[in-house]
C-alpha positions in Angstrom: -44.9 -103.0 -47.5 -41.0 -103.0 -46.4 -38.0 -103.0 -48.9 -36.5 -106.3 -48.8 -32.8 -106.5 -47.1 -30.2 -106.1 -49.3 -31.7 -103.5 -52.1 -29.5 -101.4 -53.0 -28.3 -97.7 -54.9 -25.3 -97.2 -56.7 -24.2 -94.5 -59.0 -21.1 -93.5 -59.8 -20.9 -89.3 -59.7 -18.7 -87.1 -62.1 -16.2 -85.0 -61.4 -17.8 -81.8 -60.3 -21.0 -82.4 -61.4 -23.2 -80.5 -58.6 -26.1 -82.0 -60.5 -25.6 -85.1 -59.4 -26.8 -84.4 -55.8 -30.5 -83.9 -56.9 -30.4 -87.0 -58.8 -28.5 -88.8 -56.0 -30.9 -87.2 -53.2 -34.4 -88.8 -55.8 -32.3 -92.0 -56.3 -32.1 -92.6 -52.8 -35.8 -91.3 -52.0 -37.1 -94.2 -54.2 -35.0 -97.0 -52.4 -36.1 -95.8 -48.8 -39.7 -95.3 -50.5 -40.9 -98.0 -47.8 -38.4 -97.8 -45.5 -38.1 -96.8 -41.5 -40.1 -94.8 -39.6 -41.6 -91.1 -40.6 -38.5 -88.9 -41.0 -35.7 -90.9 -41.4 -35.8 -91.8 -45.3 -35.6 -87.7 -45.0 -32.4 -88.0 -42.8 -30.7 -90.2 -45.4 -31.3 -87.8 -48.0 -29.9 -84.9 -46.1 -26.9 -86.6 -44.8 -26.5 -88.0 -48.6 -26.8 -84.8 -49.9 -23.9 -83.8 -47.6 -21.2 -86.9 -48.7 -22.0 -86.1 -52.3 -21.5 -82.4 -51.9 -18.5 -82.9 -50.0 -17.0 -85.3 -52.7 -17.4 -83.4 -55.8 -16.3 -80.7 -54.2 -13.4 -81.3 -52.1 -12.0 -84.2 -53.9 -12.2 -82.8 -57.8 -12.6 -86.1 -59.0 -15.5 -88.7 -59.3 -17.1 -90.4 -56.6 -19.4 -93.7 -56.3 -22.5 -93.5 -54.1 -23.5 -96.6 -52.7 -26.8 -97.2 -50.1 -27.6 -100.3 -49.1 -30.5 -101.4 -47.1 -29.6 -104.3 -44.6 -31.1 -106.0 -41.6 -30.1 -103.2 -39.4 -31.0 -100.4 -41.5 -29.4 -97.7 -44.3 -25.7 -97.8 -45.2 -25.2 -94.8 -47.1 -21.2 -95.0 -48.4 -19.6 -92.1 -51.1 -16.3 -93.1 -52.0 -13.6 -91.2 -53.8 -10.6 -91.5 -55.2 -8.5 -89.0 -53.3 -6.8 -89.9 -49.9 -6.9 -87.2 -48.1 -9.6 -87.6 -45.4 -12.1 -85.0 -44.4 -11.8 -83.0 -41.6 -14.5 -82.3 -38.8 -15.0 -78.8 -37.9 -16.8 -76.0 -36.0 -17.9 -74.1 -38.4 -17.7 -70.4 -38.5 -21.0 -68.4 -38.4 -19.1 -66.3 -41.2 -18.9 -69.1 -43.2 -22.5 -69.2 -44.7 -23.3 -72.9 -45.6 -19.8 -74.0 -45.8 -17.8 -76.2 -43.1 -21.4 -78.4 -41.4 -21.5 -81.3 -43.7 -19.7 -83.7 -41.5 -21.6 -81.5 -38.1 -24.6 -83.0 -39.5 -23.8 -86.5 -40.1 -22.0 -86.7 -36.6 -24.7 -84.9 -35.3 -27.6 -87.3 -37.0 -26.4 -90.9 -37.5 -26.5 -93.4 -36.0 -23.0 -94.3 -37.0 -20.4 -92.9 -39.7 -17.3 -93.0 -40.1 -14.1 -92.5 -42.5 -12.4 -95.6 -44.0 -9.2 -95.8 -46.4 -9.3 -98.3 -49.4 -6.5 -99.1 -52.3 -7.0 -95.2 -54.0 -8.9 -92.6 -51.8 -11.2 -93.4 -48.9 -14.8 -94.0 -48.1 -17.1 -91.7 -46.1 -20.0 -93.3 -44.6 -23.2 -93.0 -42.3 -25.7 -95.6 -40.9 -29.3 -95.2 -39.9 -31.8 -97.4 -38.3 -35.2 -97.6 -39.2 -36.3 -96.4 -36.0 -37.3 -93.5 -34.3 -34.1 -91.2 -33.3 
């Protein structure tokens, strides 16, 4: 059974509410419940896990989560209300976790990107269905 085009997630996240990136993460796991091949409802989640993260985080302020499933796969889109725009970089094996949320996404979308809207910007990622 495939979920129709168009179904859609979208929660708005609180300020600094870390607890939000479970909740976000099983939010999402139900929409891709039927979607795309072995693995890559998994990749979603990880790469979500990384916008949230990175929004409550960075941005101390709250964030909206959108995923959308369309003809040519998962739009995954966290949006914030701060303009500065993320940076990509190495990071540091010092670092422990920190500095490879955006590595991964670069690393395993399809697409993603960075766009500005009216207050803050928008960091997204695509996925096909498919196989990578």
């Amino acid at each position: 059974m495939d979920e129709p085009d168009g179904a859609q997630l979208r929660r708005r996240l609180g300020k600094a509410d870390l607890r939000a990136v479970p909740e976000a993460r099983k939010a999402l796991r139900e929409l891709l419940r039927y979607w795309g091949k072995p693995g890559r409802a998994e990749t979603a989640e990880l790469l979500t896990s990384e916008l949230v993260t990175n929004a409550l985080i960075h941005t101390d302020d709250d964030a909206v989560l959108t995923a959308t499933i369309g003809p040519r796969g998962l739009r995954v889109e966290v949006r914030d209300f701060v303009a500065r725009r993320p940076r990509l970089c190495v990071p540091n094996a010092d670092d422990g976790t920190h500095g490879r949320g955006l590595v991964l996404v670069q690393s395993l979308a399809d697409a993603w990107g960075v766009r500005s809207h009216g207050v803050g910007k928008a960091v997204w990622f695509e996925l096909n269905g498919g196989t990578v």
